[in-house]
N, CA and C atoms as an extended XYZ file, in Angstrom:
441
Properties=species:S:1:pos:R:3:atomname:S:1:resname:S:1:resid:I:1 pbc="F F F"
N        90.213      105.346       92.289 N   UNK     1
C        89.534      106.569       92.654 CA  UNK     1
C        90.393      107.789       92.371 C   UNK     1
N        91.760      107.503       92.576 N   UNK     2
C        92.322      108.471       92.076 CA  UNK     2
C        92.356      108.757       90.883 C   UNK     2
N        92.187      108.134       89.987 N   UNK     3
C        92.118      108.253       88.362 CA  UNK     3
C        90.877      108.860       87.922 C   UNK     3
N        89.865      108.954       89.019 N   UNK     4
C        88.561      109.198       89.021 CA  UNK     4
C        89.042      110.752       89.221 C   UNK     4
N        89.534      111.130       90.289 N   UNK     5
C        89.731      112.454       90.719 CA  UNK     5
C        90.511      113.415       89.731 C   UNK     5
N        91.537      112.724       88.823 N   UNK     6
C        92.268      112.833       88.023 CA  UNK     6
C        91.377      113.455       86.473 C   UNK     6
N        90.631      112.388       86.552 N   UNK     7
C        89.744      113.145       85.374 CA  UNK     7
C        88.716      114.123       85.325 C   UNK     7
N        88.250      114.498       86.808 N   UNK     8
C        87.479      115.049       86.964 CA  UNK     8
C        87.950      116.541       86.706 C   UNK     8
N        89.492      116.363       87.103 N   UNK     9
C        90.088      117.871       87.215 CA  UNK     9
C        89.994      118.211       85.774 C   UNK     9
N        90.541      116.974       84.936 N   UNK    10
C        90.670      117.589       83.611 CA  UNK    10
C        89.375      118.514       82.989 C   UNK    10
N        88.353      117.455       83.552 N   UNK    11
C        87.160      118.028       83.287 CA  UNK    11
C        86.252      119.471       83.552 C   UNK    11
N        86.859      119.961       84.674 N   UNK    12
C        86.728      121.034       85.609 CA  UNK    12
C        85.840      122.261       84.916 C   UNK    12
N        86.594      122.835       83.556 N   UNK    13
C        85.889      123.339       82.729 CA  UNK    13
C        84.863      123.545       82.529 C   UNK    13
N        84.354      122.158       81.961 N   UNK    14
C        83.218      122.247       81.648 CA  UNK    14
C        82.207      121.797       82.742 C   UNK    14
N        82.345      121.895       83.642 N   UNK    15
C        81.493      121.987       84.627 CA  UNK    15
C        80.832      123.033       85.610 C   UNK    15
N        79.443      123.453       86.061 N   UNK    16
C        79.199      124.350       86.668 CA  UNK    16
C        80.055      124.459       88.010 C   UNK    16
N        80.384      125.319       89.006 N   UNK    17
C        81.564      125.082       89.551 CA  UNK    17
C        80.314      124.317       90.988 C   UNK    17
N        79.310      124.705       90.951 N   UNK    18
C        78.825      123.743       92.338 CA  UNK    18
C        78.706      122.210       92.043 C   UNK    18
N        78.215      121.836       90.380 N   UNK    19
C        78.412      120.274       89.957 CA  UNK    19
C        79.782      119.937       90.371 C   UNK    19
N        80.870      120.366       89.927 N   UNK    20
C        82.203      120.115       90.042 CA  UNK    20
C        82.658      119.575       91.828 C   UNK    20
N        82.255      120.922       92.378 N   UNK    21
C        82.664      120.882       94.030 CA  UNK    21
C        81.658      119.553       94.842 C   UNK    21
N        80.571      119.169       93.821 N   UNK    22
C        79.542      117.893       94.725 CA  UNK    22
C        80.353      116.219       94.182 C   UNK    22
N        80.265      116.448       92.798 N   UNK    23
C        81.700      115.364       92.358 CA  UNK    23
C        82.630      115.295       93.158 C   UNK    23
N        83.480      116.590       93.185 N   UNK    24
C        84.926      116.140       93.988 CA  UNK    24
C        84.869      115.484       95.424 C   UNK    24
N        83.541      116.146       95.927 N   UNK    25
C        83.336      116.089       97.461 CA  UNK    25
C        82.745      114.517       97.330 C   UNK    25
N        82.109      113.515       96.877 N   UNK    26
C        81.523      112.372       96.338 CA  UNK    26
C        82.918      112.097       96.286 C   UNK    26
N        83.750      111.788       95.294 N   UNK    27
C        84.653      111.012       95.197 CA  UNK    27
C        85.643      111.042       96.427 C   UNK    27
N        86.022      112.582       97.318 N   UNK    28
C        87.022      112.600       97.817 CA  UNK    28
C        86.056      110.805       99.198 C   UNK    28
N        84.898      111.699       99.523 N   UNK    29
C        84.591      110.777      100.848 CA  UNK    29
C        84.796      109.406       99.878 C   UNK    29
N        84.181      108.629       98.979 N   UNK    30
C        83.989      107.484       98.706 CA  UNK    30
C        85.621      106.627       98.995 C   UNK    30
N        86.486      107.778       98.300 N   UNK    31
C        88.197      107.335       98.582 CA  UNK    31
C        88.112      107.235       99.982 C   UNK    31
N        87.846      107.658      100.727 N   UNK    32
C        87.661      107.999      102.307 CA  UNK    32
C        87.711      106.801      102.935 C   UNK    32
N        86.533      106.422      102.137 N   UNK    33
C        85.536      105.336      103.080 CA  UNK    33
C        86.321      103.958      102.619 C   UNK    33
N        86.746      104.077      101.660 N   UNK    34
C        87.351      102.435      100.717 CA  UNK    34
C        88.982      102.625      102.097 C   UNK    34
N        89.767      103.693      101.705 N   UNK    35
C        91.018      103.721      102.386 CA  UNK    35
C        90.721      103.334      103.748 C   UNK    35
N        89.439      104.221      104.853 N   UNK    36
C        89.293      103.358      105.989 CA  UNK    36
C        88.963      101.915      106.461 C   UNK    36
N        88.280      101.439      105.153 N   UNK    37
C        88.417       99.882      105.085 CA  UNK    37
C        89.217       98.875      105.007 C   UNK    37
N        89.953       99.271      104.430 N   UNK    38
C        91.190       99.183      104.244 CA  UNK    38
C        92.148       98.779      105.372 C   UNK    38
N        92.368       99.780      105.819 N   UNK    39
C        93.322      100.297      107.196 CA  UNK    39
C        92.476       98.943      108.305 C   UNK    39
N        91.075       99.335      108.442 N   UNK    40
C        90.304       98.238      109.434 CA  UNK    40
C        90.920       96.837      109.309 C   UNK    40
N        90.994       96.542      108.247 N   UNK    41
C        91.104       95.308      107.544 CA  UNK    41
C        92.496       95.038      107.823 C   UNK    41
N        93.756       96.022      107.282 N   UNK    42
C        95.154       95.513      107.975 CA  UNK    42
C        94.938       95.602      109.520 C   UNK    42
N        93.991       96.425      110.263 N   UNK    43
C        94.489       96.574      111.361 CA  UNK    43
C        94.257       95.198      111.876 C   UNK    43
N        92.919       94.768      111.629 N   UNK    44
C        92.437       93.010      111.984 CA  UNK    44
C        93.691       91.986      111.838 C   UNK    44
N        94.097       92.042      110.816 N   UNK    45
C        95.239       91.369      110.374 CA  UNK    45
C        96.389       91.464      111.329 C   UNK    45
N        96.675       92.289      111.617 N   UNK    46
C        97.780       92.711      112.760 CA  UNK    46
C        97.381       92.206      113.767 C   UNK    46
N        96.447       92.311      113.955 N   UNK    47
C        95.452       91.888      115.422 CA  UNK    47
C        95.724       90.129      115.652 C   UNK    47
N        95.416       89.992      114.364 N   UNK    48
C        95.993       88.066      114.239 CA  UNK    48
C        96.859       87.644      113.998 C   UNK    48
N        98.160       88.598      114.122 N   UNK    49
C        99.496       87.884      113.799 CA  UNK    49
C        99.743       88.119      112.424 C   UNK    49
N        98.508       88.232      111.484 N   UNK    50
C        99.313       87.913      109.713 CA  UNK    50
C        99.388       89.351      109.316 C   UNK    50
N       100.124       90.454      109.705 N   UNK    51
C       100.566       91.291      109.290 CA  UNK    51
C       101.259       92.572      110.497 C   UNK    51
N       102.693       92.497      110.223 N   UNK    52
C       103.764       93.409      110.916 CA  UNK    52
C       103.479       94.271      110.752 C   UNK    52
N       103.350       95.301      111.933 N   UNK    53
C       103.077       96.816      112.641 CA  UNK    53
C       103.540       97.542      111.122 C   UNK    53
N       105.023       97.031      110.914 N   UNK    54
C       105.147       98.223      109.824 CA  UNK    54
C       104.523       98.557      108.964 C   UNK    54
N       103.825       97.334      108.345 N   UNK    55
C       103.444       97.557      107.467 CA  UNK    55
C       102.070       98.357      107.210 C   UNK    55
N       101.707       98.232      108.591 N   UNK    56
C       100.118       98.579      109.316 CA  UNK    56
C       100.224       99.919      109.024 C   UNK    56
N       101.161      100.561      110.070 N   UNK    57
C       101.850      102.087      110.062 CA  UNK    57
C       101.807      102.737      108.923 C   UNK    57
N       103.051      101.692      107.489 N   UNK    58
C       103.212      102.306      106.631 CA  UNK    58
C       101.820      102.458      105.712 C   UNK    58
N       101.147      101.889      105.459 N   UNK    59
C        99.624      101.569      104.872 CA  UNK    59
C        99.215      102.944      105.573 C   UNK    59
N        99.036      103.338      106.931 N   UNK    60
C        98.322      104.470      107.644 CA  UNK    60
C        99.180      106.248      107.085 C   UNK    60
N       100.495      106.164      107.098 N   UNK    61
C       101.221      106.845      106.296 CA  UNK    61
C       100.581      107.441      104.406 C   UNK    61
N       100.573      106.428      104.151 N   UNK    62
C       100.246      106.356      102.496 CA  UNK    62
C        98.696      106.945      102.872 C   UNK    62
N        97.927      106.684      103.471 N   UNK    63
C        96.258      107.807      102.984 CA  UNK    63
C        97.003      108.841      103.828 C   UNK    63
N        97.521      108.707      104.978 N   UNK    64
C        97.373      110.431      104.949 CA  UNK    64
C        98.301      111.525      104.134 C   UNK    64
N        99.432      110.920      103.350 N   UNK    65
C        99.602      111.258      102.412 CA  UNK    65
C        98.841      111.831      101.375 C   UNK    65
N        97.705      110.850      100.772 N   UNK    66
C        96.788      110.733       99.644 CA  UNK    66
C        95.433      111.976      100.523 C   UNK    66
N        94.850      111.985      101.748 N   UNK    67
C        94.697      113.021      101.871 CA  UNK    67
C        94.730      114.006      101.988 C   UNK    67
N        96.062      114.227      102.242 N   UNK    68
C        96.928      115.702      102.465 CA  UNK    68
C        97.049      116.332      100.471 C   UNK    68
N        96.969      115.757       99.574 N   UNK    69
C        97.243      115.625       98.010 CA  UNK    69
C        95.169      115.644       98.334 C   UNK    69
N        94.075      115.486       98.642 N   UNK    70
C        92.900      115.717       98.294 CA  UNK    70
C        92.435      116.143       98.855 C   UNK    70
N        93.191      117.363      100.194 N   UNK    71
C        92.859      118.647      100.518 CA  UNK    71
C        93.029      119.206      100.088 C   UNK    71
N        93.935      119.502       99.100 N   UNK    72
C        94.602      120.548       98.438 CA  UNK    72
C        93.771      120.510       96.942 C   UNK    72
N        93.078      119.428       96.630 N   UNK    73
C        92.231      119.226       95.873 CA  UNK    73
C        90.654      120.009       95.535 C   UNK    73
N        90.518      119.986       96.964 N   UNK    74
C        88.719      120.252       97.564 CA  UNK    74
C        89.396      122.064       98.455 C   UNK    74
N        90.631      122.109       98.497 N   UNK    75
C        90.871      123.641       98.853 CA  UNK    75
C        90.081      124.873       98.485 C   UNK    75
N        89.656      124.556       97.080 N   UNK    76
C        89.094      126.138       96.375 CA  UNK    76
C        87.372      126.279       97.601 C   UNK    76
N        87.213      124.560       97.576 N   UNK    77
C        85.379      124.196       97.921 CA  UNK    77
C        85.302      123.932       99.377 C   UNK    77
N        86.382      124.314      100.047 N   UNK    78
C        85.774      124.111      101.427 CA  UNK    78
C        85.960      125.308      102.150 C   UNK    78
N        85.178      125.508      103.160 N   UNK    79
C        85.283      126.806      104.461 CA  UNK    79
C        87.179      126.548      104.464 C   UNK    79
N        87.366      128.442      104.431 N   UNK    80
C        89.350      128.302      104.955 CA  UNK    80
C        89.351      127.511      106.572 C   UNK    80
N        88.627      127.697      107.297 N   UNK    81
C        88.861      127.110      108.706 CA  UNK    81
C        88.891      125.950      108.325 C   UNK    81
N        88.129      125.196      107.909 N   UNK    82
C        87.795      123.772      107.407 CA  UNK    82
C        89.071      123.154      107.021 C   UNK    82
N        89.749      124.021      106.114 N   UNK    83
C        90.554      123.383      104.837 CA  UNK    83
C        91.751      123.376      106.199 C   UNK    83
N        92.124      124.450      106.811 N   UNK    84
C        92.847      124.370      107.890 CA  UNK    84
C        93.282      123.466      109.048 C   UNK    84
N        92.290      123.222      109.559 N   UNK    85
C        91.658      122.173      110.383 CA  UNK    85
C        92.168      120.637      110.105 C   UNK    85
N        91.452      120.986      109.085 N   UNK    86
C        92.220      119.157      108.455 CA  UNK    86
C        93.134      119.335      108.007 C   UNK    86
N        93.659      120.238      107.383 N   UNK    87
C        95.456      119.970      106.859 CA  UNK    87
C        96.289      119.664      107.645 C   UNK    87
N        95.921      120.576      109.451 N   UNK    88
C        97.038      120.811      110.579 CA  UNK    88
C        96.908      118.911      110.995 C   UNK    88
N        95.699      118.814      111.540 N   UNK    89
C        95.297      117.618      111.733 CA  UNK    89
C        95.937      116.381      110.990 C   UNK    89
N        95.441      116.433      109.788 N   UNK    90
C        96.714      115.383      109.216 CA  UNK    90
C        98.063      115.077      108.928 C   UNK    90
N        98.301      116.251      109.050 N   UNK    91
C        99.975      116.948      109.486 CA  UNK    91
C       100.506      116.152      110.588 C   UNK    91
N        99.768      116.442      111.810 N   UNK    92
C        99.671      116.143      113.217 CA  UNK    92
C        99.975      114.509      113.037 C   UNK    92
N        98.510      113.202      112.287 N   UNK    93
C        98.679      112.069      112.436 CA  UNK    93
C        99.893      111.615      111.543 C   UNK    93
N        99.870      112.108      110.407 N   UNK    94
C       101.076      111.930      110.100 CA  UNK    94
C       102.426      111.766      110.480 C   UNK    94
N       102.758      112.312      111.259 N   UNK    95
C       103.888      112.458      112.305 CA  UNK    95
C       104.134      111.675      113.429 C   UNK    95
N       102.408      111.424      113.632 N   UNK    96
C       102.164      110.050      115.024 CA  UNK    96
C       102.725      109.253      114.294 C   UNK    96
N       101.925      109.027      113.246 N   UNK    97
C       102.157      107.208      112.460 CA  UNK    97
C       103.870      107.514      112.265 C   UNK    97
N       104.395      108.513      111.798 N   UNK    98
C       105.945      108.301      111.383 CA  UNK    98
C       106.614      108.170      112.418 C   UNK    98
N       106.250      108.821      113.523 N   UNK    99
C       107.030      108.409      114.930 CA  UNK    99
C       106.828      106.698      115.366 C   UNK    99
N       105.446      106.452      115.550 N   UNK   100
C       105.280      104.670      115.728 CA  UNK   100
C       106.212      103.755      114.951 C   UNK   100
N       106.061      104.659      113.462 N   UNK   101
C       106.564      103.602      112.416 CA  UNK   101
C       108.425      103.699      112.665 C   UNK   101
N       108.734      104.877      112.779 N   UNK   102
C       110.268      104.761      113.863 CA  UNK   102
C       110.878      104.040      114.733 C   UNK   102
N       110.030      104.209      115.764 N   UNK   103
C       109.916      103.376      116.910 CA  UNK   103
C       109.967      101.777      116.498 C   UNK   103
N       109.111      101.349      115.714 N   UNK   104
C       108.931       99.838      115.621 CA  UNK   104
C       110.091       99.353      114.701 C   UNK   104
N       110.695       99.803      113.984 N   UNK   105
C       112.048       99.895      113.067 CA  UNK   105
C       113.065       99.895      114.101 C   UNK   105
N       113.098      101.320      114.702 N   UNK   106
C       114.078      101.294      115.663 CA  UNK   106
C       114.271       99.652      116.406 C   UNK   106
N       112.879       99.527      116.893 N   UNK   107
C       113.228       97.968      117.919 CA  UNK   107
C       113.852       97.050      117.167 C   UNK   107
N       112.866       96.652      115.548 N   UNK   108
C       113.476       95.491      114.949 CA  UNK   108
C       114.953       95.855      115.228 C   UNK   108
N       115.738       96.600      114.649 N   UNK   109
C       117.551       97.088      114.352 CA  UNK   109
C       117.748       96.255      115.316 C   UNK   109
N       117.417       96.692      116.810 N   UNK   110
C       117.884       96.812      117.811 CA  UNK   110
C       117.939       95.431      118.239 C   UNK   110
N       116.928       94.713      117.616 N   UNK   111
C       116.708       93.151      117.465 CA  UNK   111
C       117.852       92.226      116.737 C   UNK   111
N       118.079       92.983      115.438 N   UNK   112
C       119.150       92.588      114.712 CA  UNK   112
C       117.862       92.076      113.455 C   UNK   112
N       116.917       92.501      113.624 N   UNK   113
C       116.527       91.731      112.553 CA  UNK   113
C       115.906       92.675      110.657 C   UNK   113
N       116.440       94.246      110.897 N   UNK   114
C       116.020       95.348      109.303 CA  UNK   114
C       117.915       95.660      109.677 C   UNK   114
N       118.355       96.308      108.715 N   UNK   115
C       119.662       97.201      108.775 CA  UNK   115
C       119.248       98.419      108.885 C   UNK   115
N       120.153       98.924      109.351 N   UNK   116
C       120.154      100.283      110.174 CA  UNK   116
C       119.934      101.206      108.730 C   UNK   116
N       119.631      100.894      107.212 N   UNK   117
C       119.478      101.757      106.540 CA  UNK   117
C       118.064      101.952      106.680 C   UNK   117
N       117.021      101.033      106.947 N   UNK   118
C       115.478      101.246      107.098 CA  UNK   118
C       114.997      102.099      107.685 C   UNK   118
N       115.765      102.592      109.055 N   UNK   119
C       115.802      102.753      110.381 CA  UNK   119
C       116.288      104.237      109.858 C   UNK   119
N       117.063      104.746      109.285 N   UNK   120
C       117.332      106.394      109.048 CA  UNK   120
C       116.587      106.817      107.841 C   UNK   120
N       116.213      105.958      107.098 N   UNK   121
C       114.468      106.157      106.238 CA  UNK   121
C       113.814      106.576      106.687 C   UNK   121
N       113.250      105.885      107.782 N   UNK   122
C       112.467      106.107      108.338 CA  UNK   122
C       112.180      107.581      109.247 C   UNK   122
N       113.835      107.665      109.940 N   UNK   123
C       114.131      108.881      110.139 CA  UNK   123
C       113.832      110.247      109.477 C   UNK   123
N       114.255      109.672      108.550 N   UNK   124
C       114.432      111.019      107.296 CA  UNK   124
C       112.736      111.031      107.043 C   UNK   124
N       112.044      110.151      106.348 N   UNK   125
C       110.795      110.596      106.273 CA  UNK   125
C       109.971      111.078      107.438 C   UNK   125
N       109.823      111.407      108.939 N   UNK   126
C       109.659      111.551      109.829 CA  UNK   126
C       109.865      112.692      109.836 C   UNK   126
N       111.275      113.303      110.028 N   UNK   127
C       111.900      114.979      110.035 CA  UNK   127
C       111.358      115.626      108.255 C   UNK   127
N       111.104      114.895      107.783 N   UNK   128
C       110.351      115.545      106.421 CA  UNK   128
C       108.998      115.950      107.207 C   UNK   128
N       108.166      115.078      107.575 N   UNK   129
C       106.945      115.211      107.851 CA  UNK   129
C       106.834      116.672      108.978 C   UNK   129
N       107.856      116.553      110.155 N   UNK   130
C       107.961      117.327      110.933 CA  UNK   130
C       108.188      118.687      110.734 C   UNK   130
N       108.708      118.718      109.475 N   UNK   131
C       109.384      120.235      108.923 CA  UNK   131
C       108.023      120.638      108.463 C   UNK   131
N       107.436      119.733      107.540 N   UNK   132
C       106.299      120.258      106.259 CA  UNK   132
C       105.417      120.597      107.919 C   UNK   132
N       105.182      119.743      109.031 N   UNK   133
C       103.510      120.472      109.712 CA  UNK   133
C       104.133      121.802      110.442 C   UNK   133
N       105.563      121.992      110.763 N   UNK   134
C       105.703      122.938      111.660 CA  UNK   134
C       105.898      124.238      110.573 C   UNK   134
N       106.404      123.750      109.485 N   UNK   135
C       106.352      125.465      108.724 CA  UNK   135
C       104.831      125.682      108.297 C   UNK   135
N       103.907      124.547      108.249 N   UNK   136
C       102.477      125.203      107.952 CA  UNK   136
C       101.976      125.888      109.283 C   UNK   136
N       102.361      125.242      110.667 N   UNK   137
C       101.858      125.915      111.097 CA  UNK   137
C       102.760      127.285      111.896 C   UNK   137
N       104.001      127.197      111.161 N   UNK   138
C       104.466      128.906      110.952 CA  UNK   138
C       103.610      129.989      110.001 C   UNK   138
N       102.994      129.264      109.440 N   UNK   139
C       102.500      130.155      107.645 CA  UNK   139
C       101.139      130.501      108.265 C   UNK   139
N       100.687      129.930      108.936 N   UNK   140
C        99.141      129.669      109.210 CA  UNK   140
C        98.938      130.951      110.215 C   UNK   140
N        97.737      131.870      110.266 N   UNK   141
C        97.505      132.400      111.030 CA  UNK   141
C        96.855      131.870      111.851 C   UNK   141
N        96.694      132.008      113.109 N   UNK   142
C        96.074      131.654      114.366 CA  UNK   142
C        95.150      132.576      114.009 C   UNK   142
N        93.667      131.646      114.735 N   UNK   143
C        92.666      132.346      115.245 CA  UNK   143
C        93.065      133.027      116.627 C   UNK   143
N        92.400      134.141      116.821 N   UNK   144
C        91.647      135.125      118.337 CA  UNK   144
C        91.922      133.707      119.182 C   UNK   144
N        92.746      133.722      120.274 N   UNK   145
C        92.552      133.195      121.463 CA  UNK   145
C        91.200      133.742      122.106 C   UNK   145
N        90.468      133.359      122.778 N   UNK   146
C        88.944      133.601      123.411 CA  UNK   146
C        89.217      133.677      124.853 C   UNK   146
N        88.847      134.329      125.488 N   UNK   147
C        89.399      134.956      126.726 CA  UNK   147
C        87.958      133.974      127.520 C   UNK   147
């Protein structure tokens, strides 16, 4: 799907710009819907023993990655509140899942059973994540508090 999205851009041109924005918006959900299947499917797996948290985590990491890269995609075509909304938002889970995925690293170490290099990876991608949502939402104007 990404290769899908990939060509579409190339294509961009020659397209009326509302054909273009109903494509992108079609492909972004269809990626949507396959990646939440996905995720269901490891989560089941976890659920039965045949697949470790990390990997659960890291799998949950990687789309919101891939959506944070197809907001910025659908940016020109959505309401600014909109585009906002979900950027902060995935910012936000992003940071859950990198904290869980910390945490569960942290224990293995602590177990004796990853080396402590996994474990400041993990770190480091975490304080990445933390920097990128807190300077967006330095950059970001706030709406009117509502009295």
């Amino acid at each position: 799907m990404t290769a899908d999205l990939n060509r579409l851009k190339l294509l961009r041109p020659h397209f009326p710009a509302e054909s273009y924005s109903g494509l992108l918006q079609k492909l972004t959900n269809e990626r949507h819907d396959a990646f939440s299947q996905l995720l269901q499917m490891q989560q089941e797996k976890y659920k039965a023993g045949a697949l470790p948290l990390d990997e659960v985590l890291a799998a949950h990491e990687t789309v919101l990655n891939t959506e944070l890269i197809h907001l910025e995609l659908l940016k020109p075509y959505l309401p600014q509140a909109e585009y906002l909304s979900r950027r902060r938002q995935t910012l936000e889970e992003r940071c859950n899942i990198l904290k869980q995925l910390y945490s569960a690293f942290h224990a293995q170490y602590e177990a004796g059973a990853i080396p402590q290099e996994k474990v400041l990876l993990v770190r480091q991608r975490l304080k990445q994540a933390e920097d990128a949502r807190n300077e967006f939402i330095r950059s970001t104007p706030q709406p009117p508090q509502s009295e």
